[in-house]
BALOBA-1460 file (C-alpha; in Angstrom, 3 decimals):
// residues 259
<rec num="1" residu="x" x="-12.283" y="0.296" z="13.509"/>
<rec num="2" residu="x" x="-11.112" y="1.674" z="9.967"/>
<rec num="3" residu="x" x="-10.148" y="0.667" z="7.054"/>
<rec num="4" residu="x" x="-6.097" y="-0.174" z="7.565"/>
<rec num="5" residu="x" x="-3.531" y="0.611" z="9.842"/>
<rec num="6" residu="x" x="-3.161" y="4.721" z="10.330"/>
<rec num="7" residu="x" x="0.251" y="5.816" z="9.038"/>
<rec num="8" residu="x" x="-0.533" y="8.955" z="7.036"/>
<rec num="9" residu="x" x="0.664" y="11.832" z="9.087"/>
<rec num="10" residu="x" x="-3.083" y="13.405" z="10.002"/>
<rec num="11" residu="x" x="-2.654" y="14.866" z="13.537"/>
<rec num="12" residu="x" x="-5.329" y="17.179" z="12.684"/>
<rec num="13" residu="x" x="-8.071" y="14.983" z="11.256"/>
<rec num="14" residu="x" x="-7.132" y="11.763" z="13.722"/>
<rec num="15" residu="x" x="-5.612" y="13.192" z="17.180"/>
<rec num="16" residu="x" x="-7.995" y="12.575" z="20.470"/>
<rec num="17" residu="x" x="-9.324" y="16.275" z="20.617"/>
<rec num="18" residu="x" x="-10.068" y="15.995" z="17.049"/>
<rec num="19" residu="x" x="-12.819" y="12.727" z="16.883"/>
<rec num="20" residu="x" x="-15.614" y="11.435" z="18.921"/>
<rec num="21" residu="x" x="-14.765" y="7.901" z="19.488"/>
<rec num="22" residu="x" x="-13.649" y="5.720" z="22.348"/>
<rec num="23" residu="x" x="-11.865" y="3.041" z="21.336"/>
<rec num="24" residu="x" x="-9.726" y="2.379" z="18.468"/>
<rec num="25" residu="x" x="-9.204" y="-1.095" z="17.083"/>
<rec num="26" residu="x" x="-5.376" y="-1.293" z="16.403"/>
<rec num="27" residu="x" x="-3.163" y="-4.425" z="14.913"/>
<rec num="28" residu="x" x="0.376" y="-3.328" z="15.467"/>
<rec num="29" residu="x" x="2.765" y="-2.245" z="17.932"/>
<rec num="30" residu="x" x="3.877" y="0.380" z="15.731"/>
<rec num="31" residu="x" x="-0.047" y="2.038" z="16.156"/>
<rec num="32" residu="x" x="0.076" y="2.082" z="19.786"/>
<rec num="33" residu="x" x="3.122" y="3.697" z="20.139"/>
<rec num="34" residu="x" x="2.212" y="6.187" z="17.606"/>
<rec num="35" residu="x" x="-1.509" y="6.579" z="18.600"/>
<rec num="36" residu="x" x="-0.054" y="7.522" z="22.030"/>
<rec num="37" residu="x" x="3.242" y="9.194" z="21.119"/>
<rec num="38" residu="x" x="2.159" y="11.549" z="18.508"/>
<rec num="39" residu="x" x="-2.017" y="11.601" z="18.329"/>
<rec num="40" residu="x" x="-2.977" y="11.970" z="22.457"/>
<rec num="41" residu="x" x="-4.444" y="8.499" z="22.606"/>
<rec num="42" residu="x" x="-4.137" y="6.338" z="26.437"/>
<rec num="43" residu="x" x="-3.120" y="2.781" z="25.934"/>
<rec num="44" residu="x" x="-6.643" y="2.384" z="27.896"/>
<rec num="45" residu="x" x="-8.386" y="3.930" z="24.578"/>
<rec num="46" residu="x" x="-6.622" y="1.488" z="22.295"/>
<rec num="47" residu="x" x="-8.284" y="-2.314" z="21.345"/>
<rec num="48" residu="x" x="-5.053" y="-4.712" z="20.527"/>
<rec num="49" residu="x" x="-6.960" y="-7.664" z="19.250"/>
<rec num="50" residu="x" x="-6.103" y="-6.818" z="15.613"/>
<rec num="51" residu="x" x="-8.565" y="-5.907" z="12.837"/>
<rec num="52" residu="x" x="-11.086" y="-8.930" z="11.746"/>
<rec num="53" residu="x" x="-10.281" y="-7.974" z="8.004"/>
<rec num="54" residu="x" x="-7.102" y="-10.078" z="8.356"/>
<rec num="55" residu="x" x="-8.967" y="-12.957" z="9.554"/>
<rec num="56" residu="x" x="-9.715" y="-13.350" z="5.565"/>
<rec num="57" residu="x" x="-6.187" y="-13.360" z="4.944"/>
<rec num="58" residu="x" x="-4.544" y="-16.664" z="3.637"/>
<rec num="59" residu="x" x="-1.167" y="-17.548" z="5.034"/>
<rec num="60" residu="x" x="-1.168" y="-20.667" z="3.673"/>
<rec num="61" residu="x" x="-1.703" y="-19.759" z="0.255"/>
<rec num="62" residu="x" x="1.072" y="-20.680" z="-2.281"/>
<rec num="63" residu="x" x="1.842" y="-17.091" z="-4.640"/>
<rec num="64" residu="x" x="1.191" y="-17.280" z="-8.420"/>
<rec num="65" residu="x" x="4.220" y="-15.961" z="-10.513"/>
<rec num="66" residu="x" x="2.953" y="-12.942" z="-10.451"/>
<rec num="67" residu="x" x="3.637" y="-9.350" z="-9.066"/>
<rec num="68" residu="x" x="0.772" y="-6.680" z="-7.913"/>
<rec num="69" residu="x" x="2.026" y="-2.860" z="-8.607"/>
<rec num="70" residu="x" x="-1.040" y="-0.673" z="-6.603"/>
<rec num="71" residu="x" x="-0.333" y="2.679" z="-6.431"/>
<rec num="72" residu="x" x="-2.563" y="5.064" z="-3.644"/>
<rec num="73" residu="x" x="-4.269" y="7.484" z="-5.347"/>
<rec num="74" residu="x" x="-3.717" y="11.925" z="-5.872"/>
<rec num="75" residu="x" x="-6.342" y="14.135" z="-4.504"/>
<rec num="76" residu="x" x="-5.141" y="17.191" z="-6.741"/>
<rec num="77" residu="x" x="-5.364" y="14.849" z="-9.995"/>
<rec num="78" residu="x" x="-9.486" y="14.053" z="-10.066"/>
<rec num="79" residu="x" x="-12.502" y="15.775" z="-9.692"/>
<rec num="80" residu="x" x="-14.307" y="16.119" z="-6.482"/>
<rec num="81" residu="x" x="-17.069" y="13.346" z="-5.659"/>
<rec num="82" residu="x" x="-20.161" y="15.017" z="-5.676"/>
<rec num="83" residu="x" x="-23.019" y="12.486" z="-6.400"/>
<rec num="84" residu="x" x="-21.929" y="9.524" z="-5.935"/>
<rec num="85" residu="x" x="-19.370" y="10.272" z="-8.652"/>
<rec num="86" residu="x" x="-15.876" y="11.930" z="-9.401"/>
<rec num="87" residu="x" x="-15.288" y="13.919" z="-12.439"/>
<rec num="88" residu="x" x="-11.799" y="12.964" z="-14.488"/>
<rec num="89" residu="x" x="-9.416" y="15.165" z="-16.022"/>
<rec num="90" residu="x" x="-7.161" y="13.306" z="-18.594"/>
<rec num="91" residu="x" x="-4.684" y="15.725" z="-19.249"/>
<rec num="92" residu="x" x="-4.152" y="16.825" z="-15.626"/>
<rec num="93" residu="x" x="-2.978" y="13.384" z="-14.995"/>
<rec num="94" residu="x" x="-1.058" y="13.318" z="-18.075"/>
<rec num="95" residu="x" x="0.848" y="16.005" z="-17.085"/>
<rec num="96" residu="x" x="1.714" y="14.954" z="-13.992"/>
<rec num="97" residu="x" x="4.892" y="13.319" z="-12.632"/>
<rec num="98" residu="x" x="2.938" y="10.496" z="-11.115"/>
<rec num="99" residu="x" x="1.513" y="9.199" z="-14.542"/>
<rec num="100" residu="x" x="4.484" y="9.954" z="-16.162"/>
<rec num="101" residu="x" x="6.797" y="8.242" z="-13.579"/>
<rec num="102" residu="x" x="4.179" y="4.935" z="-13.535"/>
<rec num="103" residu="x" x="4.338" y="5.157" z="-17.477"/>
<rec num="104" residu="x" x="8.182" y="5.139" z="-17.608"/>
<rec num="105" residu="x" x="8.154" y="2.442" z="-14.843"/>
<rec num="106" residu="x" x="5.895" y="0.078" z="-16.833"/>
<rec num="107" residu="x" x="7.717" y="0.913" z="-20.157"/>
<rec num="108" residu="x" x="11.016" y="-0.017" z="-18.909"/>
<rec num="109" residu="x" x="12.734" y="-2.359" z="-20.783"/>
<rec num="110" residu="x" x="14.612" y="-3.880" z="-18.048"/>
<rec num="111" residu="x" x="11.483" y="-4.850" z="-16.196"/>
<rec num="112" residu="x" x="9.944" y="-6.337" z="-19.339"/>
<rec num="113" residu="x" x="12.929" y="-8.122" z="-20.291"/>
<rec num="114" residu="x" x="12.868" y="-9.650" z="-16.718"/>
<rec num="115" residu="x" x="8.843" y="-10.532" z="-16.807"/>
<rec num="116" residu="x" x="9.678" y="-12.001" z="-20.384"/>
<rec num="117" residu="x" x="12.734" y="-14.327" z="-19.253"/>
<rec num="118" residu="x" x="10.753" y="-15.567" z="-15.972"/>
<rec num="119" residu="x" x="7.471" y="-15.826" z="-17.141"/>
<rec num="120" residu="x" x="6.264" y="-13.536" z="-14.602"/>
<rec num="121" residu="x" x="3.381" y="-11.292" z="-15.285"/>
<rec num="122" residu="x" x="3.183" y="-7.916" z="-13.725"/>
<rec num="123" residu="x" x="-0.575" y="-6.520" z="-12.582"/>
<rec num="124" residu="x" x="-1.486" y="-2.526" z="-12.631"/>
<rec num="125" residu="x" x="-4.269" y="-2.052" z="-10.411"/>
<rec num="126" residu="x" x="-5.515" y="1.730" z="-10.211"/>
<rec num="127" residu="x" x="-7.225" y="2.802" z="-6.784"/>
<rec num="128" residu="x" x="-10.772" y="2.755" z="-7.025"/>
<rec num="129" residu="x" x="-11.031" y="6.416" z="-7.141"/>
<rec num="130" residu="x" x="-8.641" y="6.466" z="-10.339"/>
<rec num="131" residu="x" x="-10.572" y="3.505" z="-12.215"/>
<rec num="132" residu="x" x="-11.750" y="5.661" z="-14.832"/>
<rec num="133" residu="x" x="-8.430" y="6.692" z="-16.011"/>
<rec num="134" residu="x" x="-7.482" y="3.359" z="-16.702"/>
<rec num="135" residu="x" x="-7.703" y="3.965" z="-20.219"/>
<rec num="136" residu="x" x="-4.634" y="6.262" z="-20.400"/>
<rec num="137" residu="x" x="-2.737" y="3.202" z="-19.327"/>
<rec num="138" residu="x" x="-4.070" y="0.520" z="-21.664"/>
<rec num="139" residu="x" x="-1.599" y="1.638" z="-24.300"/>
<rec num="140" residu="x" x="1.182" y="0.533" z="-22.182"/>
<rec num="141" residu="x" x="-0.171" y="-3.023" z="-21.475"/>
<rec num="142" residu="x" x="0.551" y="-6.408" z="-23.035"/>
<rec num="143" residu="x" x="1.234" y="-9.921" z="-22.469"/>
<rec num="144" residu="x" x="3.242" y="-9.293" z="-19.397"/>
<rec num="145" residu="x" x="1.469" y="-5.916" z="-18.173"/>
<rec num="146" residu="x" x="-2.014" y="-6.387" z="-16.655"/>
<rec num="147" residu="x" x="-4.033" y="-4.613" z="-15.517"/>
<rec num="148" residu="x" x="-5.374" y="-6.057" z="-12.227"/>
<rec num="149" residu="x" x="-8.913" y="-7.021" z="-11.512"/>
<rec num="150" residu="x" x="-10.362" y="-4.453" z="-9.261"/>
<rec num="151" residu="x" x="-10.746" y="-6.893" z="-6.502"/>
<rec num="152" residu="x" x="-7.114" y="-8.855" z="-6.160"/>
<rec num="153" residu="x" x="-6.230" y="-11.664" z="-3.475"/>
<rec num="154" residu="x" x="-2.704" y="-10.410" z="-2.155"/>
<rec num="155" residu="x" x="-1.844" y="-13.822" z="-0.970"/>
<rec num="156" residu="x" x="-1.520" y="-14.914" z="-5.086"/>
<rec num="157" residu="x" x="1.432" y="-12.511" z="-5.577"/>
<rec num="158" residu="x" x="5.210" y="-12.877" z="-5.150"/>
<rec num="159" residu="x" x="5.854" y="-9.333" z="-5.114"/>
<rec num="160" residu="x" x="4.185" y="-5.974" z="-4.416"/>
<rec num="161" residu="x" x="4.821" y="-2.656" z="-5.185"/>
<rec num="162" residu="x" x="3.505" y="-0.187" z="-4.184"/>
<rec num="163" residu="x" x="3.737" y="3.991" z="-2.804"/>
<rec num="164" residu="x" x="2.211" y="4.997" z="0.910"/>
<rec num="165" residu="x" x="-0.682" y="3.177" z="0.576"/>
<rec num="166" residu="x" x="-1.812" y="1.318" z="3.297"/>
<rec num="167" residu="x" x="-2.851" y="-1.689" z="1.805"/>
<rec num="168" residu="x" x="0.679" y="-2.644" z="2.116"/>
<rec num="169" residu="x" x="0.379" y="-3.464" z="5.919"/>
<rec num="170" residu="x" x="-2.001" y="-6.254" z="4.189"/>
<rec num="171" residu="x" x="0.745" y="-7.678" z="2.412"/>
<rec num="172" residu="x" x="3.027" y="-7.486" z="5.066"/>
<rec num="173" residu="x" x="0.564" y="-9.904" z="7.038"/>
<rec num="174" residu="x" x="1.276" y="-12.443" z="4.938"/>
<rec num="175" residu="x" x="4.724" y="-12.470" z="5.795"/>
<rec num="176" residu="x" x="6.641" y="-11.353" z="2.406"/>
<rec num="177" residu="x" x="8.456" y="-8.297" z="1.421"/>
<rec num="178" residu="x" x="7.169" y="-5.467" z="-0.995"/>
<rec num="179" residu="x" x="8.594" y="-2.495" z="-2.828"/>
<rec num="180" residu="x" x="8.030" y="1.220" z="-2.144"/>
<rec num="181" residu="x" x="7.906" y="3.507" z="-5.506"/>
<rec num="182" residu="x" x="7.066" y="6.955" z="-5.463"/>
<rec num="183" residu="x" x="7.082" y="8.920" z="-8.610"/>
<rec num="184" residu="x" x="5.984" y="12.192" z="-7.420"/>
<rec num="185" residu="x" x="7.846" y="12.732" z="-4.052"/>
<rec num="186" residu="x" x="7.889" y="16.811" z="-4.025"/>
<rec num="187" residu="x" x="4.240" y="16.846" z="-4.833"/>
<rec num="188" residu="x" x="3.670" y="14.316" z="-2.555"/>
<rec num="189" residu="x" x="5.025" y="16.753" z="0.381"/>
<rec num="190" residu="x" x="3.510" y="19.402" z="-1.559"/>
<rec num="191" residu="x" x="-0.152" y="18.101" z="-1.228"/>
<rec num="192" residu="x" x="-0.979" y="16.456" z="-3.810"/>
<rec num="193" residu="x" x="-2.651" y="14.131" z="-1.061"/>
<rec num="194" residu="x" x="-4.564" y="16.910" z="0.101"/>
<rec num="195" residu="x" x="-4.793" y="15.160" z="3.448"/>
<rec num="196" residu="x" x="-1.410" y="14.624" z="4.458"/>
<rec num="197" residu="x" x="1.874" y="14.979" z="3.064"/>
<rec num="198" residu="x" x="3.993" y="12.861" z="4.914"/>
<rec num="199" residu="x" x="3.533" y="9.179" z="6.830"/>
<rec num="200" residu="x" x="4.276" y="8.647" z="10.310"/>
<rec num="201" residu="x" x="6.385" y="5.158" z="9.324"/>
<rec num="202" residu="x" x="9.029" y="5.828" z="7.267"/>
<rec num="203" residu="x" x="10.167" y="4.615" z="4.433"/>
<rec num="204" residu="x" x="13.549" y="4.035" z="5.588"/>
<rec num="205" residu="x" x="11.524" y="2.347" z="8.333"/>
<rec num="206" residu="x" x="9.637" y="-0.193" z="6.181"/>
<rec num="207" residu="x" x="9.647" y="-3.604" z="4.771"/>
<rec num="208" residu="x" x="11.226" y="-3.348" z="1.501"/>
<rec num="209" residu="x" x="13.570" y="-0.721" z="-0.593"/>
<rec num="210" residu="x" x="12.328" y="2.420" z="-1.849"/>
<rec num="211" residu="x" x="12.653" y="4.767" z="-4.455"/>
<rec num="212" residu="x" x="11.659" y="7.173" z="-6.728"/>
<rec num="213" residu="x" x="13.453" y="6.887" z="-10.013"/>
<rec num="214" residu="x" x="11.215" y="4.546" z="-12.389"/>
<rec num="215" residu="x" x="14.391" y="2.948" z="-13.954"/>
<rec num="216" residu="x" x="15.862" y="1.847" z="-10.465"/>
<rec num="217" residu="x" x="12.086" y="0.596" z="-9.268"/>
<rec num="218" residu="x" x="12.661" y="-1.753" z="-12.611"/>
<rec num="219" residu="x" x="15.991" y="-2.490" z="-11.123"/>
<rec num="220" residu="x" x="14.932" y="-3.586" z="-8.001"/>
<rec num="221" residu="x" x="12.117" y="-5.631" z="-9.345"/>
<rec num="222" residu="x" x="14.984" y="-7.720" z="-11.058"/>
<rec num="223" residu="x" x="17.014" y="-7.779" z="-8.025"/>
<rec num="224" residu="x" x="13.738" y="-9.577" z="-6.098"/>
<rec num="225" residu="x" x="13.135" y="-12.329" z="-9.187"/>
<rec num="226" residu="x" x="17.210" y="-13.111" z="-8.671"/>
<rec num="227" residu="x" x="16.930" y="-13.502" z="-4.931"/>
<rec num="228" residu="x" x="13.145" y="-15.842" z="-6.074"/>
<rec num="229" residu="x" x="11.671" y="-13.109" z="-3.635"/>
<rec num="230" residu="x" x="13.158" y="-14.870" z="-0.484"/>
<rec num="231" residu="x" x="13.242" y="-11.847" z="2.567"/>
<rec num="232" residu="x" x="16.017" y="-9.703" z="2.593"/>
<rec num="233" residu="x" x="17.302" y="-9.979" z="6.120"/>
<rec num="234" residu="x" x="17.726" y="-6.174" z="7.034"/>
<rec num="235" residu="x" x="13.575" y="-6.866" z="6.912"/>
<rec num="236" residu="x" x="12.806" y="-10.022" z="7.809"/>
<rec num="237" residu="x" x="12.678" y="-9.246" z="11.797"/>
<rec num="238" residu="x" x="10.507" y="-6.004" z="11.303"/>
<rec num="239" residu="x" x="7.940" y="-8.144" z="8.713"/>
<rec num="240" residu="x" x="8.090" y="-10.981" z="11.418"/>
<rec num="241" residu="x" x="7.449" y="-8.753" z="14.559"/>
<rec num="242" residu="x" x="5.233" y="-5.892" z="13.088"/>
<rec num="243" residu="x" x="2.025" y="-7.330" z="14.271"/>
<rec num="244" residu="x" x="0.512" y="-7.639" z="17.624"/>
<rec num="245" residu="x" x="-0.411" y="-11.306" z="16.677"/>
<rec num="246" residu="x" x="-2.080" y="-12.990" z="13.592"/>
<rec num="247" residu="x" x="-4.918" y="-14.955" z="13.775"/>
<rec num="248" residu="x" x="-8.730" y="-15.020" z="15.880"/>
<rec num="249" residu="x" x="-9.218" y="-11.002" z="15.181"/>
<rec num="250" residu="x" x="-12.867" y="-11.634" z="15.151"/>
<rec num="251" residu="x" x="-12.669" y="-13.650" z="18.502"/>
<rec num="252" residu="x" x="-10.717" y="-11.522" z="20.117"/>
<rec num="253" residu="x" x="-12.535" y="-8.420" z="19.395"/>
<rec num="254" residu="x" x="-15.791" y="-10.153" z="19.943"/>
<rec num="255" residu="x" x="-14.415" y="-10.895" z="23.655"/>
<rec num="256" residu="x" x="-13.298" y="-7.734" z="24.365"/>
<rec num="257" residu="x" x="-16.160" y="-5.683" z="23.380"/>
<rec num="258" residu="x" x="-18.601" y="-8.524" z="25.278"/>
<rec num="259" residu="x" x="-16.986" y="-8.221" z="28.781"/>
């Protein structure tokens, strides 16, 4: 029972012969398929009653005018946590093509035009483990960049954007599309994950267009406030049939694991 749905490419930290646990609590048909295909798992091995985190999920909720960017965060580009906290290296980060590409993202005048004209106001939240860089992006904030409160209801949001996290399969629940950007591709596959340096769900495969060029992410935001963020059908039937089915996680699991 973890923390999202597994699709970071970690055969060697997640496969069967590689953890002690029984059962794993899975939301998607996408997981069981790849839990079996790909990481030595049984169908027997595998609970299908969803994860109780999206029992907190409101699908009722109307959005704000308002989009959420949340990029995952680097391994390679902050300290190592040793007691209880991590040590940060500004000009690392600086340097790299992930701040730079966020920077030039958030900068671009298209996209600030666009947020201007529709009186939409665009949220930066950090990961928690890159919270105390924040301050090398407040010079790029304003009346229409944000940044985001560190905890952030993803029901209030017309729009997300974000890279491989996995908090996008919480979006996804509520039934809209997002945005993949990712500014540092080659040093994504190069490690800069440390962990993994590809995901087992493709982009290509996903729920929303992708890209990696910070002018064409700016592009495509405008293309989604044109549209007023209705479902582009080439996703609509992989948002609508992703999950298992929504609702009673807690119940179910509660059931299972009391038989």
């Amino acid at each position: 029972l973890q923390h999202g749905i597994l699709h970071a490419t970690t055969p060697t930290k997640y496969s069967k012969d590689r953890v002690f646990v029984d059962k794993i609590v899975v939301s998607s048909h996408f997981e069981i398929e790849n839990l079996i295909d790909n990481y030595g798992y049984s169908y027997t091995d595998l609970i299908p009653t969803g994860m109780p985190r999206y029992d907190y999920s409101n699908l009722t909720k109307e959005p704000q005018n308002k989009i959420l960017y949340a990029p995952s965060w680097r391994d390679k580009l902050v300290g190592k946590y040793v007691n209880r906290e991590r040590k940060f290296y500004d000009s690392v980060l600086e340097r790299s093509s992930y701040y730079k590409g966020i920077v030039a993202f958030l900068t671009d005048p298209v996209l600030l035009d666009a947020l201007e004209k529709n009186d939409i106001t665009l949220e930066f939240k950090p990961h928690p483990n890159f919270r105390g860089y924040a301050h090398l992006f407040e010079p790029f904030l304003n009346e229409r960049i944000v940044l985001a409160d560190p905890n952030v209801d993803l029901a209030d949001y017309k729009l997300f954007i974000t890279d491989f996290s996995s908090f996008n399969f919480d979006y996804i629940y509520q039934g809209r599309q997002l945005m993949y950007f990712v500014p540092d591709l080659d040093e994504f596959k190069c490690g800069a994950a440390t962990f993994y340096r590809d995901i087992d769900l493709k982009f290509e495969d996903g729920f929303g267009d992708y890209t990696t060029d910070p002018h064409e992410v700016a592009e495509l935001v405008v293309k989604r406030i044109n549209c007023n963020f209705e479902i582009d059908e080439k996703y609509k039937d992989r948002i609508e049939k992703f999950f298992i089915a929504k609702g009673n996680h807690c119940e179910k699991l509660y059931r299972y694991l009391t038989k």
